[in-house]
N, C-alpha and C positions, 0 to 999 in steps of 0.2 A: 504494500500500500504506500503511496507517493504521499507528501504534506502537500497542498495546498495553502497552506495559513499558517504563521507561528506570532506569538504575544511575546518570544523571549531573544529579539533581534537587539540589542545596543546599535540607538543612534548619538550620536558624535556631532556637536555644532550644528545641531537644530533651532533656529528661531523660535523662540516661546512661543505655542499658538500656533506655527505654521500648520497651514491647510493641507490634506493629502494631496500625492502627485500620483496621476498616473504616467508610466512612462517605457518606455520599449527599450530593452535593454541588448547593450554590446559587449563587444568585448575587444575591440581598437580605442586603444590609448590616445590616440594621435588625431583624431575628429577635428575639425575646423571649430574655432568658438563658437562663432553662431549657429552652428549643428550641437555641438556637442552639450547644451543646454536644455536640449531636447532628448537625452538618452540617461540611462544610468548605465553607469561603468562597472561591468562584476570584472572582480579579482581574485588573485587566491593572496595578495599580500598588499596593505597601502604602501608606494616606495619609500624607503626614508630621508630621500633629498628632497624637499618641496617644489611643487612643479604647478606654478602657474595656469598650465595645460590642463590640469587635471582637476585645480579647482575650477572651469569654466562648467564641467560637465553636471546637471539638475543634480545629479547623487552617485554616489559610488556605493559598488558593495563589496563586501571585503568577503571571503571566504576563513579568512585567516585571520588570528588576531589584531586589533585596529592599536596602534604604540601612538602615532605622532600624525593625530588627523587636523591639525590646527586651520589647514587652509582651504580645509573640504566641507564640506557634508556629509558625511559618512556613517553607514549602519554595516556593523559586524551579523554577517551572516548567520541564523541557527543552525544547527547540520542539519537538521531535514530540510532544510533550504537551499544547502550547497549546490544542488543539482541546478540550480537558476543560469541561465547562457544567454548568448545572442539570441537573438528574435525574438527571447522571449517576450511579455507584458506584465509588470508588477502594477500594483498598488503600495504603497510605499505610505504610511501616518505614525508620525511621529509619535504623538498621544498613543500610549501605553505600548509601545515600541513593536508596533503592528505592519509584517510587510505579508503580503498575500498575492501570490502567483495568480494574474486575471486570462492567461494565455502561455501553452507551453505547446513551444515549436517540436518538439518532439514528440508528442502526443495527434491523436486522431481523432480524438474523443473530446473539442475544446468545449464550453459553453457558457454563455453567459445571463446570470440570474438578472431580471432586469426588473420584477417586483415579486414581494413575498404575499402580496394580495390577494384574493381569489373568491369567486363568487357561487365556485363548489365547494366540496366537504368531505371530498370524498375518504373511503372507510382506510383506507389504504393509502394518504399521502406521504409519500416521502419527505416532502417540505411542507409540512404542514403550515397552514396559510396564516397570516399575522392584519389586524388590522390598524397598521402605520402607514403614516405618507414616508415613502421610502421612492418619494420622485428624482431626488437624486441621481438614481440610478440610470435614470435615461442618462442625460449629459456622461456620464461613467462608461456607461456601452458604447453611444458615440465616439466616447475617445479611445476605448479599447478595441472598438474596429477602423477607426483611424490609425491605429497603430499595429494591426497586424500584416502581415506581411502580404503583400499582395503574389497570388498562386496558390495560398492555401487550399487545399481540398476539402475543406465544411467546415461550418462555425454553425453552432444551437444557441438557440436563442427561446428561454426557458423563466421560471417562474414559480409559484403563484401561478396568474391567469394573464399574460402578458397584454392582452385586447384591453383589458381595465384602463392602460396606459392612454387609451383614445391616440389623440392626436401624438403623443410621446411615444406610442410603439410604431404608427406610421413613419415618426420620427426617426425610429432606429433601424426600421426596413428602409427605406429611403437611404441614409449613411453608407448598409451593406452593401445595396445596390450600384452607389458611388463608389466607394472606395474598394471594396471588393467584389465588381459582376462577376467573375469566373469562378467563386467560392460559393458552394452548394450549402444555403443559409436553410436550418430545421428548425421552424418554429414548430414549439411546442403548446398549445391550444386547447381547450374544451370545445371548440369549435361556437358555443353558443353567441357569443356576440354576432354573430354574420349569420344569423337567424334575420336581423334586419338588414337589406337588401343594401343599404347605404355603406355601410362596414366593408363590405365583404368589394363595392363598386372603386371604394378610396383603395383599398389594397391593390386591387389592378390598375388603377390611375397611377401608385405607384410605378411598377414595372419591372419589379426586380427577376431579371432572366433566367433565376436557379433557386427558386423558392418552393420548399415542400412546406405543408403544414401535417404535423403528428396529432389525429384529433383522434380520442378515446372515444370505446365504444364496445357497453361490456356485456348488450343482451338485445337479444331480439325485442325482448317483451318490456315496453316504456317502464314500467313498475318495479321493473329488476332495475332496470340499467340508473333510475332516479335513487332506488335505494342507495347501491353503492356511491352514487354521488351524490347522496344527502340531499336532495335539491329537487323538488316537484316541477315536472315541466320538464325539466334538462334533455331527457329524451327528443322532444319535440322540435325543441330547442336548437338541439345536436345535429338532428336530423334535416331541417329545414337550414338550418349554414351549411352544413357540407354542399348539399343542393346549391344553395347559391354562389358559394365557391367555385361549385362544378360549370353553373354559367358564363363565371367569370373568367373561367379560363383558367384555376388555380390546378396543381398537384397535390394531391393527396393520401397521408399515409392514414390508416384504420390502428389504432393502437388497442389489443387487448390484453388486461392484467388478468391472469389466470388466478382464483382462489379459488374457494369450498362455496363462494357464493356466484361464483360464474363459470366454472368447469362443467356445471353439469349440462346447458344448454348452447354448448359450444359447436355442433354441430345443426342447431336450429340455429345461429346467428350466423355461420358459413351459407347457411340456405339464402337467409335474409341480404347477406353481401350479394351473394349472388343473382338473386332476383332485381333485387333496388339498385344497388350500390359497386358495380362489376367495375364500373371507370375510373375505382379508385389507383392512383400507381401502385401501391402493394399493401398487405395487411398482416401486422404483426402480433404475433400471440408471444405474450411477455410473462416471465417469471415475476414470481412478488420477492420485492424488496424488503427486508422486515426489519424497517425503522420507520420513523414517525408514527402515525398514526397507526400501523400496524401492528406494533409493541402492544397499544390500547385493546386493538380488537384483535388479538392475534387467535383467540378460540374462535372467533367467528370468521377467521381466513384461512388459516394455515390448513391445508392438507398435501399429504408426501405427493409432490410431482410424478412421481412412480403410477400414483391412483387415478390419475386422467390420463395416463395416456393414451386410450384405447378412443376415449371422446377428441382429445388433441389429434392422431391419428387421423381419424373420420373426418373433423371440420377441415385438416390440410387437404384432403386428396379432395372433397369438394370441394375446395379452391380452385387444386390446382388442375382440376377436371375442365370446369369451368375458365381455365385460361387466365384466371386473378394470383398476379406473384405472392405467394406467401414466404413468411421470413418467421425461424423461432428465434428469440430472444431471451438472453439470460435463465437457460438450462443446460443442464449437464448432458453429454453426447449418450452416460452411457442408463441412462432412464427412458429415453425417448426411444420409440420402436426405430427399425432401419429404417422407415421412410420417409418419418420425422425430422434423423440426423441429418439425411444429406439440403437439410430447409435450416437447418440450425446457424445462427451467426454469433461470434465470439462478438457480443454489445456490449459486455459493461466495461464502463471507463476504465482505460490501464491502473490510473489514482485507486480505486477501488476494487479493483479485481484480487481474488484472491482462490488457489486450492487446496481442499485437503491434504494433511499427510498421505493419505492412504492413496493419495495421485499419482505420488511421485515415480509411480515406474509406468502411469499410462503413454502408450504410444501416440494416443491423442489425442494428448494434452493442451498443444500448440492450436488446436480445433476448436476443441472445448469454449464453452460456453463462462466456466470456469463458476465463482461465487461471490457475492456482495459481500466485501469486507466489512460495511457501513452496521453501524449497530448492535444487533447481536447473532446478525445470520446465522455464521459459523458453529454456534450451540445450537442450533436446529436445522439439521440436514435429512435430504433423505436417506432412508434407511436400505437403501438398492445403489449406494453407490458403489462405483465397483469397477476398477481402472480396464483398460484393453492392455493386451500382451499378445506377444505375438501369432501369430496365423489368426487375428482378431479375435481369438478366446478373449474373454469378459473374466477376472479373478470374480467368483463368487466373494461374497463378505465374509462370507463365514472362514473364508480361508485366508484371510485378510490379518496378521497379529495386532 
């Protein structure tokens, strides 16, 4: 598991009160001034002869102990921070000596939360929703996609319920459009705002050339699908945006969270894609996360992934009967029947990915879907895990010490 965040960074000749920086980070000494005001400089050591140069650059970070920062601004790196490089994007606040990685050029997996708002509920949020003005964030996103590099291959743009932001999330689709069109931008949605026709018109006024939206959708039947998202109407809601999306001209992914209150009707919601909803780009059946909200209701979610397979099974091949691309997400290869693996994508963020001991001699492993480090996953797995070894035998568990 990778840090994203640490509270125990030392900064060095900070201005009382200064405001956070966001800022894209090098790792060339030699930057012109007026460039180099614009970047933060990681190191593995501050030099000990004072260098003019060095003080023009917004911040330096040091990997290494910080001796003689007189003429800089400087924060002594945490070790789970070392790993910070070129291209990356920090966030950098002095106040209580907080630096947090907003973009790591070595990862696939980038995202960026742009409010913790939300006008669902649902049983199972992983970010369970807050009710602050945390508008900030727009301005914050706009400059962490102003500073990403441009070529990247996909940037998420994630929440809460990011639509909430109105004119501020037009705001931040608009930015990625500019500054990054070749980067394949995944908002992530309840789809219900663009229920009204208006919503859904301003996003394609926008025009951004590589925009999917990830909207949830966890049952055929309005009454399941409102329960799980707490939210009466949602259903309706859901269903009448996508619709308009789909006139609009947008892409669309179908995101489904598998628990004990939506596995069992999974193969009447494959029926339902298929009759209604076929033009979506692909529809993904998603492992439960088991943090935030989950922890709460975890008797009313949790059942071993092992137990739906057979319904998981069913709703894929009526997908992909029907010509609709289906994708698994965040399960393990060797739970899922064969026809399920070769649908299976290794999704969870590299920061958070994590596998059992008893993995470690799976052949494939590298495949795998792997497990959410986040929380308390890891003390509840399924009880069918069970690595591959060679000529694809499966080690039963029981043979497992």
């Amino acid at each position: 598991m990778i840090s994203l965040y640490s509270k125990t960074c030392e900064f060095f000749n900070w201005e009382e009160g200064a405001e956070p920086l966001i800022l894209p980070v090098t790792e060339n000494p030699n930057l012109p001034k007026v460039v180099a005001k614009k970047y933060a400089l990681v190191c593995d050591r501050i030099p000990g002869k004072p260098s003019e140069s060095l003080a023009s650059y917004g911040a330096i970070l040091s990997r290494g102990p910080v001796k003689s920062p007189s003429l800089y601004r400087v924060i002594q790196l945490s070790a789970e921070l070392s790993y910070i490089k070129s291209s990356d994007v920090v966030r950098l606040n002095p106040v209580g000596g907080e630096v947090r990685t907003l973009f790591r050029s070595d990862s696939d997996h980038n995202s960026i939360l742009v409010t913790e708002r939300c006008n669902s509920f649902c049983l199972m949020c992983s970010q369970p929703p807050r009710k602050i003005d945390d508008s900030y964030l727009i301005e914050d996103a706009c400059e962490v996609i102003r500073n990403v590099p441009r070529g990247t291959a996909s940037l998420g743009i994630t929440g809460g319920e990011p639509t909430l932001l109105g004119e501020g999330f037009l705001r931040i689709v608009r930015s990625a459009a500019r500054y990054l069109p070749e980067t394949h931008l995944h908002v992530l949605t309840n789809g219900r705002s663009f229920s009204q026709r208006a919503n859904s018109a301003a996003l394609k006024d926008v025009g951004h050339p590589n925009l999917v939206l990830g909207i949830p959708l966890y049952s055929d039947l309005p009454e399941r699908h409102d329960f799980v998202v707490q939210a009466q109407g949602a259903f309706e809601e859901t269903i009448r945006g996508i619709m308009n999306l789909r006139r609009d001209g947008q892409n669309i992914e179908l995101r489904v969270v598998i628990h004990k209150q939506t596995y069992a009707r999974l193969p009447e919601l494959a029926r339902f894609i298929v009759r209604n909803l076929a033009f979506v780009e692909h529809v993904a059946f998603m492992g439960l996360e088991l943090t935030g909200f989950t922890k709460a209701n975890f008797g009313a979610l949790w059942i071993d992934p092992y137990e739906y397979r057979s319904e998981l099974d069913e709703a894929c091949r009526i997908l992909q009967s029907a010509r609709v691309k289906t994708m698994v997400y965040n399960h393990q290869l060797c739970i899922l029947s064969p026809f399920v693996r070769e649908l299976s994508v290794n999704s969870i963020s590299d920061w958070k990915n994590d596998y059992l001991e008893k993995c470690t001699p799976c052949e494939r492993k590298n495949d795998c879907g792997g497990f959410f480090s986040t929380g308390f996953s890891l003390e509840k797995t399924s009880d069918h895990i069970s690595p591959f070894v060679s000529s694809n035998r499966i080690i039963p568990s029981e043979e497992i010490a």
